[in-house]
Backbone as a printed PyTorch tensor [residue, N CA C, xyz], in Angstrom:
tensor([[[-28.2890,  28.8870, -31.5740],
         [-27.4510,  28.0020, -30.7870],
         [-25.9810,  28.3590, -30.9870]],

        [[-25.4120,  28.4680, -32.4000],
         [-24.3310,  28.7380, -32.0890],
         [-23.8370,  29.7000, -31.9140]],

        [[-24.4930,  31.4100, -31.8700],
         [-24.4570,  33.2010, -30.9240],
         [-24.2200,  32.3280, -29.6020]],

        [[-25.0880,  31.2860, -29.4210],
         [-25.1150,  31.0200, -27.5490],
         [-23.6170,  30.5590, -27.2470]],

        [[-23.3490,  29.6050, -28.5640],
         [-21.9800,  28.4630, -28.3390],
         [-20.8630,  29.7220, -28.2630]],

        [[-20.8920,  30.4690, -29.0740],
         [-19.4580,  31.4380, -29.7400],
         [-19.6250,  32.2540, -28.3080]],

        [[-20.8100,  32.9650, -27.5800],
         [-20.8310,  34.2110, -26.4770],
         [-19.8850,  33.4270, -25.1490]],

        [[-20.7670,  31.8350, -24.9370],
         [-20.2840,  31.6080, -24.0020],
         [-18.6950,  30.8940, -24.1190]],

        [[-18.2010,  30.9280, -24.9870],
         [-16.7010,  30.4650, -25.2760],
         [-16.2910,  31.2780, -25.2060]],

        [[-16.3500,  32.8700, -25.5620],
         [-15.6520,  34.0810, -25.4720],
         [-15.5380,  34.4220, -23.9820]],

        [[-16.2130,  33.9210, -23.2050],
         [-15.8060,  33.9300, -21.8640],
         [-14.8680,  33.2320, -21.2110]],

        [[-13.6640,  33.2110, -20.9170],
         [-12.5420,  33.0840, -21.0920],
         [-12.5050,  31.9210, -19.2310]],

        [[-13.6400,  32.4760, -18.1810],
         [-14.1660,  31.8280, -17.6190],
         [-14.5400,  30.4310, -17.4370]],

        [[-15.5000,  30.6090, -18.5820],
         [-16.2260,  29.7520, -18.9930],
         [-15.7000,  28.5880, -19.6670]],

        [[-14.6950,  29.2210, -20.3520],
         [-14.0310,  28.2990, -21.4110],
         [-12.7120,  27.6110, -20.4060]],

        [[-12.0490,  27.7330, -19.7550],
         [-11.4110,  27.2450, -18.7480],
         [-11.8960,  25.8170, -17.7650]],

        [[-13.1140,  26.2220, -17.4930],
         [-14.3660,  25.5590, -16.8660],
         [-14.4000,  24.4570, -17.9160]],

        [[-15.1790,  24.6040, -18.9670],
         [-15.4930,  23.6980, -19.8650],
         [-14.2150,  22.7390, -19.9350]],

        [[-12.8700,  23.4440, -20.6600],
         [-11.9960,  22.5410, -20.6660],
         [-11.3290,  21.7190, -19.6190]],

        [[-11.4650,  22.5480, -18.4490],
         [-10.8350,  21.4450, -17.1850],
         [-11.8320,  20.1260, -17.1660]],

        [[-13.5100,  20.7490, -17.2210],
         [-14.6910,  19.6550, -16.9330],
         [-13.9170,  18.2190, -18.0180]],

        [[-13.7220,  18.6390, -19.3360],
         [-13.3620,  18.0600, -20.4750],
         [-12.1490,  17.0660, -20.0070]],

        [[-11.3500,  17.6280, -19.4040],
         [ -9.9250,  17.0110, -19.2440],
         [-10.3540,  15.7330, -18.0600]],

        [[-11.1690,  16.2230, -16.9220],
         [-11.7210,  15.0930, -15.8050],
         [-12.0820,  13.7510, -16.3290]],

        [[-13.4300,  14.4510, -17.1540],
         [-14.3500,  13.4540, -17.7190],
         [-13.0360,  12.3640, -18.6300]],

        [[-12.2600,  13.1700, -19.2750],
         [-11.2340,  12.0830, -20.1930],
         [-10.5470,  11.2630, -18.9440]],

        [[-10.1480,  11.8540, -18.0970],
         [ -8.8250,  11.0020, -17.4000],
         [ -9.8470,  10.0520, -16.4880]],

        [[-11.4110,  10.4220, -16.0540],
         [-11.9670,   9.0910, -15.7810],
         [-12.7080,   7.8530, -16.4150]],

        [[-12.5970,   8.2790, -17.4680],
         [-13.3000,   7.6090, -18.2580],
         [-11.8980,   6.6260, -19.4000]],

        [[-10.3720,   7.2290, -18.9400],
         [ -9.3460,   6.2240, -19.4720],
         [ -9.4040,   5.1640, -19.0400]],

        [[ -8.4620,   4.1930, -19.4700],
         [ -7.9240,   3.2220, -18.3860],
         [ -7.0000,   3.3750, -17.5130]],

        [[ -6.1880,   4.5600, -17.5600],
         [ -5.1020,   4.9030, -16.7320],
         [ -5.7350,   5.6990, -15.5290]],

        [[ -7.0660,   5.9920, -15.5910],
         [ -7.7650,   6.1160, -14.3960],
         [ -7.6540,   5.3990, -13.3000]],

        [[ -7.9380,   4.1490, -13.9760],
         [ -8.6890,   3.2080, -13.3850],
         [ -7.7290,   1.8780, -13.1850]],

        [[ -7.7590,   1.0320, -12.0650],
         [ -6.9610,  -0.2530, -11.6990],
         [ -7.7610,  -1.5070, -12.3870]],

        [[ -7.0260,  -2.7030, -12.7090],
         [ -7.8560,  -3.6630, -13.1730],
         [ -8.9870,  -4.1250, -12.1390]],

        [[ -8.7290,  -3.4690, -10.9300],
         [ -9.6860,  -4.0880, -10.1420],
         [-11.4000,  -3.6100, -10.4240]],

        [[-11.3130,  -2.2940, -11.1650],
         [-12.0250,  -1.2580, -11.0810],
         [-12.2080,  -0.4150,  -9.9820]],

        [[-11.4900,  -0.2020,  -9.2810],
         [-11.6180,   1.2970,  -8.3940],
         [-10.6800,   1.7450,  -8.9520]],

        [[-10.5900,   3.6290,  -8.5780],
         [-10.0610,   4.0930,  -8.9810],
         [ -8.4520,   3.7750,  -8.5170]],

        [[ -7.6620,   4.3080, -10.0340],
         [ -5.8990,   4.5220,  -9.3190],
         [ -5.7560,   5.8160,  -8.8390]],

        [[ -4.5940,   5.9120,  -7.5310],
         [ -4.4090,   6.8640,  -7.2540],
         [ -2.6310,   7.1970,  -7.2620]],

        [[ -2.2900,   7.9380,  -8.0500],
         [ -1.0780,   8.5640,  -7.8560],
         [  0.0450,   8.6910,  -6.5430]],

        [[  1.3780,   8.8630,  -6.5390],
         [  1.9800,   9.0750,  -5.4230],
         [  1.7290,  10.7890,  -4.7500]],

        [[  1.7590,  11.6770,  -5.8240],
         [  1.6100,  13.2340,  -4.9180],
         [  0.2720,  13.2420,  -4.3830]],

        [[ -0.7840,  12.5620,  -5.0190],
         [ -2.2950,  12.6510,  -4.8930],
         [ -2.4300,  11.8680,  -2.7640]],

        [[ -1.8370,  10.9020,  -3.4550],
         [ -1.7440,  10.4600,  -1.8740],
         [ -1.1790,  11.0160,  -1.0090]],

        [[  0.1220,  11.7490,  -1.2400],
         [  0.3330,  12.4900,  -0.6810],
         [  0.0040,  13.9760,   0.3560]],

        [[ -1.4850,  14.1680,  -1.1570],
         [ -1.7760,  15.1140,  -0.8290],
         [ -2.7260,  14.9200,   0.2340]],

        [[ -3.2600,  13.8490,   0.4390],
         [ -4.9450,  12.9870,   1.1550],
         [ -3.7090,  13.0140,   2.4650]],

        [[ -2.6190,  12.2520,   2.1700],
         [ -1.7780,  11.9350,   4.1360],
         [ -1.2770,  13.0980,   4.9050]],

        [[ -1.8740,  14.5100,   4.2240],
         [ -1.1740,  15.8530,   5.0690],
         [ -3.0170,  16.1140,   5.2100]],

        [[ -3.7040,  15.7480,   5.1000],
         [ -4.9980,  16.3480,   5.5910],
         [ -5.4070,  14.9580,   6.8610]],

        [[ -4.9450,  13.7060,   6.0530],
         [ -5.6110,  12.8320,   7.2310],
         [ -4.8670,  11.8500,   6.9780]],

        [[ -4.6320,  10.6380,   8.2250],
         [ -3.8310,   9.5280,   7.5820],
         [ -4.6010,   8.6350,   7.3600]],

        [[ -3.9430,   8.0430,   6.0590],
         [ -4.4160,   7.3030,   4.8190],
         [ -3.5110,   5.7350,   5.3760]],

        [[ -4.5930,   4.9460,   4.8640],
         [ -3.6670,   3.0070,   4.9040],
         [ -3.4470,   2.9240,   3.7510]],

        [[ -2.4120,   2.2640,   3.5540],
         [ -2.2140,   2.0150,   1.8750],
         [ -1.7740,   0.5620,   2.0500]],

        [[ -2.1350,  -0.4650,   1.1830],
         [ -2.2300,  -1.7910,   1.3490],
         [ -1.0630,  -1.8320,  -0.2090]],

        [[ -0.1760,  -2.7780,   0.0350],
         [  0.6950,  -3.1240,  -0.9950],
         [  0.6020,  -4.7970,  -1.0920]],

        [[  0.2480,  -5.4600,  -2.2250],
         [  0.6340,  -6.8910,  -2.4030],
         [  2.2400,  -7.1490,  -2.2480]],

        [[  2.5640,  -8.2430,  -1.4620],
         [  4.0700,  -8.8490,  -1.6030],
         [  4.8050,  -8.9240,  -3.2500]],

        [[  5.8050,  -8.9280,  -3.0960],
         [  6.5230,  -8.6600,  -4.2860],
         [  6.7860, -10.7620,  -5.2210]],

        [[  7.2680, -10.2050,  -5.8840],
         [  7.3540, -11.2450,  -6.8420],
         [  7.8250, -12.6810,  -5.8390]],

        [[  6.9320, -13.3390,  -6.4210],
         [  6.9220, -14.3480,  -5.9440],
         [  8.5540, -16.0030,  -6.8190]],

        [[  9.0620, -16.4950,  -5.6270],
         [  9.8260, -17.4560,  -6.5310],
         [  8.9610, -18.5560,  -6.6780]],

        [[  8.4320, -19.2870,  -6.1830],
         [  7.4290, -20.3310,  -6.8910],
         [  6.7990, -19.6430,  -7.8730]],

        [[  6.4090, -18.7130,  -8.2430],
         [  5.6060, -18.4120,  -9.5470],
         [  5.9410, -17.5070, -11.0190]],

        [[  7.5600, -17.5360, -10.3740],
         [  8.7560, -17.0520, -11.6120],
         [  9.9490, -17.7650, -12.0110]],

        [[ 10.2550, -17.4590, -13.2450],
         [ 11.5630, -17.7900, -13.4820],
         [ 12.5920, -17.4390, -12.9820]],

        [[ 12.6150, -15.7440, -12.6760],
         [ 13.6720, -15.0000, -12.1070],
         [ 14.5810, -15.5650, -11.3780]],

        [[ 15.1590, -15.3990, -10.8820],
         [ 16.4140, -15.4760,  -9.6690],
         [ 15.9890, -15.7080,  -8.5080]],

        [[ 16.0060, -16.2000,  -7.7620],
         [ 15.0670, -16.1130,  -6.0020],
         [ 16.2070, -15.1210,  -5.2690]],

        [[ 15.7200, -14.4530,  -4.3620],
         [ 16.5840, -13.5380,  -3.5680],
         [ 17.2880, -14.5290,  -2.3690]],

        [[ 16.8390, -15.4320,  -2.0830],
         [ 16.9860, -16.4590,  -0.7330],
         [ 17.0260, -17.9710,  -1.1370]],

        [[ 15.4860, -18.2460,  -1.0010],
         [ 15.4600, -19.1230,  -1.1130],
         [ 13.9790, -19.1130,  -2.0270]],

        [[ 13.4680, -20.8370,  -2.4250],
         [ 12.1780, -20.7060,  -3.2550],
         [ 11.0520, -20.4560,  -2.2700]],

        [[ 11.0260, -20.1350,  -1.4540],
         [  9.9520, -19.7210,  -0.4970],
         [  9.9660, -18.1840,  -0.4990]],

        [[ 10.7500, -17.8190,  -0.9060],
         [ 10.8890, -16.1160,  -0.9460],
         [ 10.0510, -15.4960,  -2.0390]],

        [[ 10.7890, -14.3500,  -2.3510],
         [ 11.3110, -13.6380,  -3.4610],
         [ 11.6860, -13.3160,  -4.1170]],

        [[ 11.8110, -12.7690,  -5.3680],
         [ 13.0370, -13.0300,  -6.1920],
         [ 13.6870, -11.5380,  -5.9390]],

        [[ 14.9310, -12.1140,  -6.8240],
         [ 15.4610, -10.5230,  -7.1300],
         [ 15.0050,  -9.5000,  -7.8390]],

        [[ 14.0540,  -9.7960,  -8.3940],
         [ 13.6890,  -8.6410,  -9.3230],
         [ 12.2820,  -7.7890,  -8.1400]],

        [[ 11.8070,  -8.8480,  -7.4010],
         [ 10.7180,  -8.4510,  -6.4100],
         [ 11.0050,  -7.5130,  -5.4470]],

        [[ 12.2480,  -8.1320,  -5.7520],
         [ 13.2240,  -7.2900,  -4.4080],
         [ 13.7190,  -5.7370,  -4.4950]],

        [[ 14.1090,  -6.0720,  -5.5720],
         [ 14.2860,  -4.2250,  -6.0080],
         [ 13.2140,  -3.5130,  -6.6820]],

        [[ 12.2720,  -4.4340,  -7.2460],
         [ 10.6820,  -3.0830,  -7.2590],
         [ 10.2880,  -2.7560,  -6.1710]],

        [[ 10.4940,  -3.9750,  -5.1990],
         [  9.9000,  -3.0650,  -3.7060],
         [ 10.4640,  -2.3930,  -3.0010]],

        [[ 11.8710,  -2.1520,  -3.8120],
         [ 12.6740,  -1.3140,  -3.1050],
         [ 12.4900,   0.1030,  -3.8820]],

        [[ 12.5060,   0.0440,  -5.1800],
         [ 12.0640,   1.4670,  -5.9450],
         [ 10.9330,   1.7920,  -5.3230]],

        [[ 10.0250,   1.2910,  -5.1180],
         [  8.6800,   1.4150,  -4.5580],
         [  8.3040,   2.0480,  -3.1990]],

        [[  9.5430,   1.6600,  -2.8090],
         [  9.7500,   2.1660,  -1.1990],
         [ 10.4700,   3.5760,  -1.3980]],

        [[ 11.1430,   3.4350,  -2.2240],
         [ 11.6020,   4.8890,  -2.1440],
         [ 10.9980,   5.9250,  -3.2140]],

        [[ 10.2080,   5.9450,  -4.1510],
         [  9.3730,   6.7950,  -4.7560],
         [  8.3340,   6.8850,  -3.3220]],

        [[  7.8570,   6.0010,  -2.8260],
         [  6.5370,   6.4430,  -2.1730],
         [  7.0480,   6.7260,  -0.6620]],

        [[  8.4540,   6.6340,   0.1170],
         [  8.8040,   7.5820,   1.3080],
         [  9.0870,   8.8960,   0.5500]],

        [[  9.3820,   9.3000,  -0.3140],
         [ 10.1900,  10.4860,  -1.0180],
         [  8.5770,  11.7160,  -1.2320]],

        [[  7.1710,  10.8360,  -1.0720],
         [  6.3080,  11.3090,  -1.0680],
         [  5.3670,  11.2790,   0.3950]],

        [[  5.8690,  10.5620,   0.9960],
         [  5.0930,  10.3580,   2.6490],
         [  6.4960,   9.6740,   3.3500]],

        [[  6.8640,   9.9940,   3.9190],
         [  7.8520,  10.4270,   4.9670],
         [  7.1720,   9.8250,   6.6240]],

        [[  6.1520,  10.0920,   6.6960],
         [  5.8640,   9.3350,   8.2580],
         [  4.3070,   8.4910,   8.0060]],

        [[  5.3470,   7.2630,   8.3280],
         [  4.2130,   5.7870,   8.4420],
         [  4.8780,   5.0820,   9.4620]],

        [[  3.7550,   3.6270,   9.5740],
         [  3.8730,   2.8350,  10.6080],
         [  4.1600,   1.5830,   9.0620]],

        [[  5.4210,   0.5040,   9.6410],
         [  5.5020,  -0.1190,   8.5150],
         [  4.4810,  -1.9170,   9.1690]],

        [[  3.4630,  -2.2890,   8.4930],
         [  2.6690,  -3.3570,   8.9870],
         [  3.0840,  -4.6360,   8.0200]],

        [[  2.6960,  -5.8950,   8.2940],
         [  3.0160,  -6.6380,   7.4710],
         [  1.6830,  -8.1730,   7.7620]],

        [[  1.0980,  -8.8510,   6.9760],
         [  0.0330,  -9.9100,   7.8150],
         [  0.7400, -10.6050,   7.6170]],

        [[  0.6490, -12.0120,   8.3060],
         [  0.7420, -13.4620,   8.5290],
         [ -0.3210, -13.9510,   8.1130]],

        [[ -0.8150, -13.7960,   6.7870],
         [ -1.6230, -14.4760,   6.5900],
         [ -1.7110, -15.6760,   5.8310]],

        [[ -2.6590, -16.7100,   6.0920],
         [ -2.3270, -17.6760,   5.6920],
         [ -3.9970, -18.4530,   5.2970]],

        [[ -3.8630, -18.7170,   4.0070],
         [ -5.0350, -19.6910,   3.6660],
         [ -5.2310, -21.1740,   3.6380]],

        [[ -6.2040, -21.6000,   4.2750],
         [ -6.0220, -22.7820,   4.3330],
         [ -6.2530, -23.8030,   3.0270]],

        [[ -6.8670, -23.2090,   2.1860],
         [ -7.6080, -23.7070,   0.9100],
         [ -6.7720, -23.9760,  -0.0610]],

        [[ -5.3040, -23.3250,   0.4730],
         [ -4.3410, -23.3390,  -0.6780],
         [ -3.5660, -24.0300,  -1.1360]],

        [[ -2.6320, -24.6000,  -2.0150],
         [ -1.6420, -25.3150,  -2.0120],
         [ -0.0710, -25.1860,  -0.8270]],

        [[ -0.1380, -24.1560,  -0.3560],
         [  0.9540, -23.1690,   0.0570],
         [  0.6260, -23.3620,   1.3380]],

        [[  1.7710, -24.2610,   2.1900],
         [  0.8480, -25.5350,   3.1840],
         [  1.4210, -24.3440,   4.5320]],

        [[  2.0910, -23.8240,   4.9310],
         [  3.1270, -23.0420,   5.8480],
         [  2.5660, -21.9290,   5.2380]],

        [[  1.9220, -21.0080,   6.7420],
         [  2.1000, -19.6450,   7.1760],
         [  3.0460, -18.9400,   7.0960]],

        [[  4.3040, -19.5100,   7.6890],
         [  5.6740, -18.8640,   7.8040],
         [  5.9130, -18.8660,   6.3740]],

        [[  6.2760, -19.9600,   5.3580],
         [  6.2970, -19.4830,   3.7690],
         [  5.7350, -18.1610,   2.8160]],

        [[  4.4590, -18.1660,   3.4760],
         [  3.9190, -16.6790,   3.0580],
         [  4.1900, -15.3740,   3.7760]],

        [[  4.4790, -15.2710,   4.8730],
         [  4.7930, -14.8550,   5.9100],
         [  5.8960, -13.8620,   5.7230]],

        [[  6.9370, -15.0550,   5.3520],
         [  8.3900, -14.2640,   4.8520],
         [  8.4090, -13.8960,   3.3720]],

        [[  7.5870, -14.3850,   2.6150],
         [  7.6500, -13.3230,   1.5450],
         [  6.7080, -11.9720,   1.4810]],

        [[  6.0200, -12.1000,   2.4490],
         [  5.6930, -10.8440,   2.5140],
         [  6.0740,  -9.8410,   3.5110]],

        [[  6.9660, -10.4480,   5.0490],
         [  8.1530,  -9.3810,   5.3850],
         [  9.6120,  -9.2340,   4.7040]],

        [[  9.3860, -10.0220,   3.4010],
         [ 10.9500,  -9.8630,   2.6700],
         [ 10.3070,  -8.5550,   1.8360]],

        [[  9.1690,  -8.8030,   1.5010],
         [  9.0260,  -7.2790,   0.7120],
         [  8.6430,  -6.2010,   1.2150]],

        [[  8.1200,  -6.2850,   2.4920],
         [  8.3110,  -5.2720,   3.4200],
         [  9.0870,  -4.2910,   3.6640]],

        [[ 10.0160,  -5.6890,   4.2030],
         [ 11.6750,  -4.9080,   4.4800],
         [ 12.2250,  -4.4830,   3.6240]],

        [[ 12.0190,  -5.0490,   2.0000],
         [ 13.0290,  -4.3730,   0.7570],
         [ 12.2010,  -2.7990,   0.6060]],

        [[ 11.1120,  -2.6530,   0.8290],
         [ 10.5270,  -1.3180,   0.5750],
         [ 10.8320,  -0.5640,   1.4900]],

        [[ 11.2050,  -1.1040,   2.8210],
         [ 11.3130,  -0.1190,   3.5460],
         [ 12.7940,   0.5080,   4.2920]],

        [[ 13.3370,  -0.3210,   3.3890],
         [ 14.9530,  -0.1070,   3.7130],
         [ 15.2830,   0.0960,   5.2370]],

        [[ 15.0030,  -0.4980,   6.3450],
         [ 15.4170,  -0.9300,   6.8760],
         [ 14.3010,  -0.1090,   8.6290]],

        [[ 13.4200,   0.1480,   7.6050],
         [ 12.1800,   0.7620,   8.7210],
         [ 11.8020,  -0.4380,   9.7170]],

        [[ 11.1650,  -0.2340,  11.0060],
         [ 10.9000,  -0.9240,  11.8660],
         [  9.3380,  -1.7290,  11.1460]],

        [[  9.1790,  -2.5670,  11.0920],
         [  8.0590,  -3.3000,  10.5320],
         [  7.5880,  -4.1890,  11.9480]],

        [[  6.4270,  -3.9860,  11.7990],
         [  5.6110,  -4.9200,  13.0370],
         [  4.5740,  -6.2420,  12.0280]],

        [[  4.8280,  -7.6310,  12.5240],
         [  4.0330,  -8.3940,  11.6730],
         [  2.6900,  -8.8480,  12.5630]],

        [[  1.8310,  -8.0710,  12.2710],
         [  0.3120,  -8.0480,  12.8490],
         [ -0.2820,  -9.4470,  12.5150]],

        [[ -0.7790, -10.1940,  13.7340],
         [ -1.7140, -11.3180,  13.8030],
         [ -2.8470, -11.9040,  13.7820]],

        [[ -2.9020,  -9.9790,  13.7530],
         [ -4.5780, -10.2570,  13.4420],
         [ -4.9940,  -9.8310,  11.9720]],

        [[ -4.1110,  -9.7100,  11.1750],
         [ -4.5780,  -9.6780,   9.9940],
         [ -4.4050, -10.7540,   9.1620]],

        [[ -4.7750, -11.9220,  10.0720],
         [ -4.4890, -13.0380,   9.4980],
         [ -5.9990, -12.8940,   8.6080]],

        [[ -7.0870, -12.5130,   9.0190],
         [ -8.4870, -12.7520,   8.4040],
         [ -8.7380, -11.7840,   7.4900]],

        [[ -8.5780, -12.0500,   6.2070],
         [ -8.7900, -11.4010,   4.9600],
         [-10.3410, -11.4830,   4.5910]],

        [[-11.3940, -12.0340,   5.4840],
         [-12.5390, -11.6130,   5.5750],
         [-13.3890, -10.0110,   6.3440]],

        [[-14.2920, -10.1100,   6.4070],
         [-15.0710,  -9.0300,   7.0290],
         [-14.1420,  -8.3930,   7.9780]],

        [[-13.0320,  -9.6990,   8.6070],
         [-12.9320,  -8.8680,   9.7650],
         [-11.3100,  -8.4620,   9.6320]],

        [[-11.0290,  -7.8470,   8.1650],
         [ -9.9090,  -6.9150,   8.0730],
         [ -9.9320,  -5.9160,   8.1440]],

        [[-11.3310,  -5.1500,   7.8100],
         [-11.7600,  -3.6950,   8.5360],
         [-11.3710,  -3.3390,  10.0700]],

        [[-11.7280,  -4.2370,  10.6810],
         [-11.6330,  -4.2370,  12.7320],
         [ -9.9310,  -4.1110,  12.4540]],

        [[ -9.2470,  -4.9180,  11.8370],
         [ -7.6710,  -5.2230,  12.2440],
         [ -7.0970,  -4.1770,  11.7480]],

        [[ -7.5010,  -3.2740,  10.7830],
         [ -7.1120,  -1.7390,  10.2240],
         [ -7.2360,  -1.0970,  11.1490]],

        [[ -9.0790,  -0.8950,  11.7000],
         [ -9.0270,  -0.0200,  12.3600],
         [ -8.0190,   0.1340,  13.1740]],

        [[ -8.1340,  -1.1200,  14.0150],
         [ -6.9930,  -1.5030,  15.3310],
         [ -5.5940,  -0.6650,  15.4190]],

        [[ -5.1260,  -1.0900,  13.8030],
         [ -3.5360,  -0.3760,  13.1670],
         [ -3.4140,   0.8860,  13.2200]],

        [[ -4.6610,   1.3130,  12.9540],
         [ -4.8490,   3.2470,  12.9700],
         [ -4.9740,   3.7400,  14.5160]],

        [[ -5.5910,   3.1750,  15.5470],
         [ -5.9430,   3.5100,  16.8680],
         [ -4.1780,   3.6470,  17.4510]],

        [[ -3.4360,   2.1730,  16.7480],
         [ -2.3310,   2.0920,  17.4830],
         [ -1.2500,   2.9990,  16.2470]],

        [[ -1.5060,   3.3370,  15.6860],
         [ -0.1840,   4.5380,  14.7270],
         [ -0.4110,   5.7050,  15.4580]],

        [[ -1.7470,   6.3930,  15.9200],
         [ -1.9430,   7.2380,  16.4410],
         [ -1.4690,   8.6260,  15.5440]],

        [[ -2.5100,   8.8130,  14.6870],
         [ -2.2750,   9.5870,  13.2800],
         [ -1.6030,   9.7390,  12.2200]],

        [[ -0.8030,   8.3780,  12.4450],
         [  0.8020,   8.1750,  11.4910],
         [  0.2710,   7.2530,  10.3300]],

        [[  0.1500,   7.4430,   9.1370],
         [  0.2550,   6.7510,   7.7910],
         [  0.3000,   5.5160,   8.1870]],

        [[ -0.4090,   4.1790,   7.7260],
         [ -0.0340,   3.3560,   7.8080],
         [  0.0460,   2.6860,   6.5270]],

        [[  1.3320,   2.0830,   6.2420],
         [  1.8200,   1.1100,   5.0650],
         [  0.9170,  -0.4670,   5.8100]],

        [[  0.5110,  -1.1080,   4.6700],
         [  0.6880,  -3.1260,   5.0150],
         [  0.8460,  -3.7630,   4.1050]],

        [[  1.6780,  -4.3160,   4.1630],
         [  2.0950,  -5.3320,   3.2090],
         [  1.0980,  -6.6340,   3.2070]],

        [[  0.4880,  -7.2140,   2.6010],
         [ -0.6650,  -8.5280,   2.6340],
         [ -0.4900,  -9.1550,   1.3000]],

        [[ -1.4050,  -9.8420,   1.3760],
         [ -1.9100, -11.0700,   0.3370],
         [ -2.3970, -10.4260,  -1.2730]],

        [[ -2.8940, -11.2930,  -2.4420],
         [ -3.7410, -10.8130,  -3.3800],
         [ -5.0420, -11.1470,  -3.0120]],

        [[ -5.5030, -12.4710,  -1.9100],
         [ -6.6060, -12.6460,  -1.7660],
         [ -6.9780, -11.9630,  -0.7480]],

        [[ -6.0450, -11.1450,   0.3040],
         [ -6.9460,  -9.8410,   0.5300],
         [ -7.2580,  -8.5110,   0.4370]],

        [[ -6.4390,  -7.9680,  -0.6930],
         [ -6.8080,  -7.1290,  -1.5280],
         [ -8.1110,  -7.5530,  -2.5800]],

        [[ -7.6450,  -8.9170,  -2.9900],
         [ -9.4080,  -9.1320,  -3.8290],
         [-10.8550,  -8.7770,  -2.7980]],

        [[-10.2900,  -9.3050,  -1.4340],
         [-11.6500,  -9.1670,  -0.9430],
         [-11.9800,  -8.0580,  -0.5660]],

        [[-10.9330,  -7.2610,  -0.3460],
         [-11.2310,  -5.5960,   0.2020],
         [-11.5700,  -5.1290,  -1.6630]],

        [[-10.9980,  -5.1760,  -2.2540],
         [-11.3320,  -4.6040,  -3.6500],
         [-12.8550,  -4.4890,  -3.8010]],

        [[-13.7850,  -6.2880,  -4.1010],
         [-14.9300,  -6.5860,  -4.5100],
         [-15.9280,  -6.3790,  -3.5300]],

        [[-15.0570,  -5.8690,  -2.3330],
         [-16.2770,  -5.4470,  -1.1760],
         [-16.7460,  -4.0570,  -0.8050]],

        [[-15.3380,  -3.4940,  -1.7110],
         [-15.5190,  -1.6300,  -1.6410],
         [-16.5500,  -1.5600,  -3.1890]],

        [[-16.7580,  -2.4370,  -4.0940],
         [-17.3130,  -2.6280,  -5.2020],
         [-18.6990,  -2.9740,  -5.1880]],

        [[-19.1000,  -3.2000,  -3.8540],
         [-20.2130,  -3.9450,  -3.3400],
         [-20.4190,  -5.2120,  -4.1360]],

        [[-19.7490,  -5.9650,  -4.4460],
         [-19.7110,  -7.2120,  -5.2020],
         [-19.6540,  -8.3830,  -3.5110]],

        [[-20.3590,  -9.4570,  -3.6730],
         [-20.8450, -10.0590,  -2.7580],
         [-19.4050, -11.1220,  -3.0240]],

        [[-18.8710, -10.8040,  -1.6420],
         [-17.4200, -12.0480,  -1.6880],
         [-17.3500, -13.1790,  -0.6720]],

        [[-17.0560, -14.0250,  -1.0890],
         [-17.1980, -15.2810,  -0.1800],
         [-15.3100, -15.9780,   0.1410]],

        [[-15.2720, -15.2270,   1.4890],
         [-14.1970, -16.0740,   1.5360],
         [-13.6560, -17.4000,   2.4190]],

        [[-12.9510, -18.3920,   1.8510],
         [-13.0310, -19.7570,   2.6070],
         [-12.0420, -19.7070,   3.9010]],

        [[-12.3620, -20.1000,   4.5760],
         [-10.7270, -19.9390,   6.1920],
         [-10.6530, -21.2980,   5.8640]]])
């Protein structure tokens, strides 16, 4: 066994092979792989590299919320704060500095189940972080992505038919990223309108 171990390591091939296999298996099996959601994370060049072969949606949660911080509010307490405001602005510019042509989207979405009685309240904090990411890109606020159920697949598609091969950014909710998360997970999700 080990003539077999020492021949095939002397292959310089081989041993390249082995160690890249080695390096995969580590970086999926980290946590820096991986999102708390459990799917995988993906990098800014990596995406990059996926939006010059095909265009990619990339879904961003709204930025810091002022009802649910101490921080500073950027506006008002229905907003954002300041600190929300300029991660989604770093954010916007690390990830144009890597994809350069998108369509900028944003939902109106609104739950009824929630404490958070106004559409428009959620609404504008999630075209305030829109707009801070996108420094001053044209943003369209889509109405049909009000349904963070089954039928946010149809309202993507829709976004992609109408970008017409162009990247699409959307800015949305956490409860519909949970449901797109636990449904790409095949985890059975129930959501309330």
């Amino acid at each position: 066994m080990l003539a077999f171990t020492l021949r095939f390591i002397k292959n310089k091939r081989y041993l390249a092979t082995l160690a890249g296999a080695l390096v995969i298996i580590a970086g999926l099996t980290s946590q820096h792989a991986w999102s708390g959601n459990g799917l995988p994370q993906i990098n800014g060049k990596a995406l990059a590299a996926l939006a010059k072969q095909h265009p990619v949606v990339v879904l961003f949660r709204h930025a810091e919320r002022c009802d649910r911080s101490d921080n500073t509010c950027l506006s008002d307490s229905t907003g954002i704060t300041v600190n929300g405001a300029q991660d989604a602005r770093a954010l916007g510019k690390a990830f144009s500095a890597d994809i350069q042509n998108y369509n900028l989207y944003s939902s109106n979405t609104v739950r009824t189940f929630n404490l958070y009685s106004s559409n428009t309240v959620r609404t504008v904090r999630t075209i305030q972080s829109a707009t801070w990411f996108s420094a001053g890109r044209s943003l369209t606020v889509d109405k049909k992505m009000m349904d963070c159920g089954s039928g946010i697949y149809a309202s993507i598609n829709t976004l992609l038919k109408k970008s017409q091969n162009k990247n699409i950014v959307i800015f949305t909710h956490n409860h519909c990223l949970t449901y797109i998360a636990k449904n790409k997970r095949g985890v059975d999700v129930y959501c309330k309108k």
